[in-house]
N, C-alpha and C positions, 0 to 999 in steps of 0.2 A: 263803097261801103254797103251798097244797098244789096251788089252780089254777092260779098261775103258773107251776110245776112242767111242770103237764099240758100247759097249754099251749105252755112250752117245748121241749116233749119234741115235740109233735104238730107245730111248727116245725122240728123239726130232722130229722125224718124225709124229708122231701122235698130240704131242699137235701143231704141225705146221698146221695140219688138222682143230684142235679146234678151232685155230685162227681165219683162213680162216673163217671159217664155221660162227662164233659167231660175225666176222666185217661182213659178207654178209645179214647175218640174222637183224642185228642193220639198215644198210643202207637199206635195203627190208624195216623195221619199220620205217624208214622214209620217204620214199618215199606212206607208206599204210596209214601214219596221214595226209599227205599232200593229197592224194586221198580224205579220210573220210570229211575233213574240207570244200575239193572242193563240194561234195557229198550233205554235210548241206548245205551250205550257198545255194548252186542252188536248194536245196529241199525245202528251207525257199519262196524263192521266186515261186516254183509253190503253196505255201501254200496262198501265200499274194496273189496270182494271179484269186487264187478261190475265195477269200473272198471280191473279187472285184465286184460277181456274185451278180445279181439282179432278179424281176422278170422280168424285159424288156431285159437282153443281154444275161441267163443263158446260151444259146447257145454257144455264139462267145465265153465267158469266158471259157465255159468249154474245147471247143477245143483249144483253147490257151491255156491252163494248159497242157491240155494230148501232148500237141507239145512240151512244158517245159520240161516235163514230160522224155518223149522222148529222149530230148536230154540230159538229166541227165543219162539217163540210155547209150545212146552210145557214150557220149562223157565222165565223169566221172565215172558210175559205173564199165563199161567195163575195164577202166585202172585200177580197185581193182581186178576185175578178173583175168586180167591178170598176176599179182603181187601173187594172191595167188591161184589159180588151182594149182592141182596136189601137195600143200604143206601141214602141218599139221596147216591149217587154226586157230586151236583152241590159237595154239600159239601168234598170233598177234591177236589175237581175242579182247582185248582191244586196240587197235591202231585202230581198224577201226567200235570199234561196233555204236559208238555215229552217226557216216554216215549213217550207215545201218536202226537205226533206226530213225531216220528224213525221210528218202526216203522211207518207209514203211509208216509214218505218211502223207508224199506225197501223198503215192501211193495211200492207202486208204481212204483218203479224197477224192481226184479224183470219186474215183470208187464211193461212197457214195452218190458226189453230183448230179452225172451224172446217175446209176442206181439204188441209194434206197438198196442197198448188200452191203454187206463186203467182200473187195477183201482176197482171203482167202493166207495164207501161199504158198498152192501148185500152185497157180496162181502164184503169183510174182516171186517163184523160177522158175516156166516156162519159162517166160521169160526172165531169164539169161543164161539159156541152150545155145539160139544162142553163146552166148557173149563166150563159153566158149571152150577150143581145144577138137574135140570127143576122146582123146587120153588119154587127161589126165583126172583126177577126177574135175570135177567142182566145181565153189564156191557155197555154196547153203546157204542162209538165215537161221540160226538157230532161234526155239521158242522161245528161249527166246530174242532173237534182235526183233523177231516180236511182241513180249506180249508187250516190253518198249516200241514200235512202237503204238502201238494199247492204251495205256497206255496214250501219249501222246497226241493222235489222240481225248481225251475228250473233252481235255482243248480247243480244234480249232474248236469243233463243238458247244462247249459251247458259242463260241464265234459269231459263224455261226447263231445258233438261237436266240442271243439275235436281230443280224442286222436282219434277217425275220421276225421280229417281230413289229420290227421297220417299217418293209416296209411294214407291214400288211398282210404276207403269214404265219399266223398262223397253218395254218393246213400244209404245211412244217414244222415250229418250232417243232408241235406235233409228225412228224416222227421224228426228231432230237432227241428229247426228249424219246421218245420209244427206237430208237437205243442206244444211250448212255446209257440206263439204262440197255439193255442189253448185252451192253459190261462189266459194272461194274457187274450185275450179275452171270454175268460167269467167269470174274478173279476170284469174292470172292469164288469160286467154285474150283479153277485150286491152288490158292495161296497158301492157308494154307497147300497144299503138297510140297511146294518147300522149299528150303534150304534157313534160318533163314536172310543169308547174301543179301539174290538175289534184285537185285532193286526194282522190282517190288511192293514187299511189300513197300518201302517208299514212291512208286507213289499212294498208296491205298486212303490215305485220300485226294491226291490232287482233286485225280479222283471222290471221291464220294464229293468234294466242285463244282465239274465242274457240277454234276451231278445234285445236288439240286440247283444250278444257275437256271438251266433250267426249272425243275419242278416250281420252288417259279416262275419263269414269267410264265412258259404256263398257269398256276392255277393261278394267281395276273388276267391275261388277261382274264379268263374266269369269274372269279367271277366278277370283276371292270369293266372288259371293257376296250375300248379304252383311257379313261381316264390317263388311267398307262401309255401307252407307252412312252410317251416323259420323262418318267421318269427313264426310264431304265438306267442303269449306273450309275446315278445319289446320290449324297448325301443327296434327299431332305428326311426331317423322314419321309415323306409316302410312300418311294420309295421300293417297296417290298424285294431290293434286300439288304436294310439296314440291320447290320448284318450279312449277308453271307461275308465270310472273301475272298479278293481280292488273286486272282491266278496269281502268276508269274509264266510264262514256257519258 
């Protein structure tokens, strides 16, 4: 009796371990969704912040985004950091990717509107470095949180050039137009190696509807003329954009 005892007891030691281990790791996942959620929503709004940008304020707009910007990164990114340095990040890596990639869709809109480049991967994870303990291993941005990032980042510029267009900074829209396309260019390049399940691939057709949004106004605007423009968005049948199927993101 007394070693069944011992032996019970020398059993239960460990799954006592598992316990611990498996409620810490649930409550970390919850606390890493409620970061991620924080993370969107304040990324949404440096999004709506830019698209507020004109040709008479691009300035102020823009430095009020990157202050937005800012404080997403040290006020909510920094508490995902914290949460997951030094962990096997990949583990909660669904609890916190949807944040990650809004605030990369942020990020690089920012950088786009402001210098005409694409804020690159090893940029963005630079500046999380501060945020992170030198002791431990840092959170770092995985490609593929930044591809759905950059993924998503069509639909917002799609969006960007049809209002420059409107405002009559066509030769902006035409950068717009040029970069977007060689963003879609270069997924359809990176995609068809990735694994069959990855999101990215579901984002492919969004992203080439974003794509020819763009194209069909900069080319309606060059052939037509200004005539088009007040047509833009519009349901009227001569409205160029008739046909091209409407993007929800």
């Amino acid at each position: 009796m007394a070693t069944s005892t011992a032996t019970m007891s020398t059993m239960k030691d460990p799954f006592t371990k598992y316990v611990e281990y498996l409620n810490n790791l649930n409550d970390k996942r919850e606390r890493v969704v409620k970061a991620s959620r924080d993370i969107t929503m304040n990324s949404k709004k440096v999004i709506f912040q830019v698209h507020r940008m004109s040709k008479y304020n691009k300035v102020e707009v823009l430095e009020k985004a990157e202050k937005d910007l800012a404080a997403v990164t040290n006020q909510f990114v920094s508490r995902l950091v914290k949460e997951l340095q030094g962990t096997d990040f990949w583990k909660l890596r669904r609890a916190y990717s949807p944040g990650i990639q809004e605030y990369v869709e942020a990020a690089t809109f920012c950088s786009f509107c402001k210098n005409g480049t694409l804020l690159t991967l090893y940029e963005i994870n630079n500046t999380l470095l501060p945020l992170s303990d030198p002791s431990l291993q840092p959170l770092q941005i995985n490609i593929l949180d930044y591809l759905l990032g950059l993924a998503d980042l069509t639909g917002e510029l799609m969006r960007l050039a049809i209002g420059r267009i409107s405002d009559g900074e066509l030769e902006f829209a035409e950068k717009i137009c040029s970069f977007a396309r060689d963003i879609y260019r270069e997924l359809t390049l990176v995609v068809p190696h990735m694994d069959d399940s990855s999101d990215v691939k579901t984002k492919m057709d969004t992203m080439l509807q974003s794509v020819m949004k763009i194209e069909n106004a900069c080319f309606s605007v060059h052939v037509r003329g200004s005539e088009y423009i007040p047509l833009l968005g519009s349901n009227d049948p001569s409205s160029f954009l008739v046909g091209v199927q409407d993007i929800e993101l």
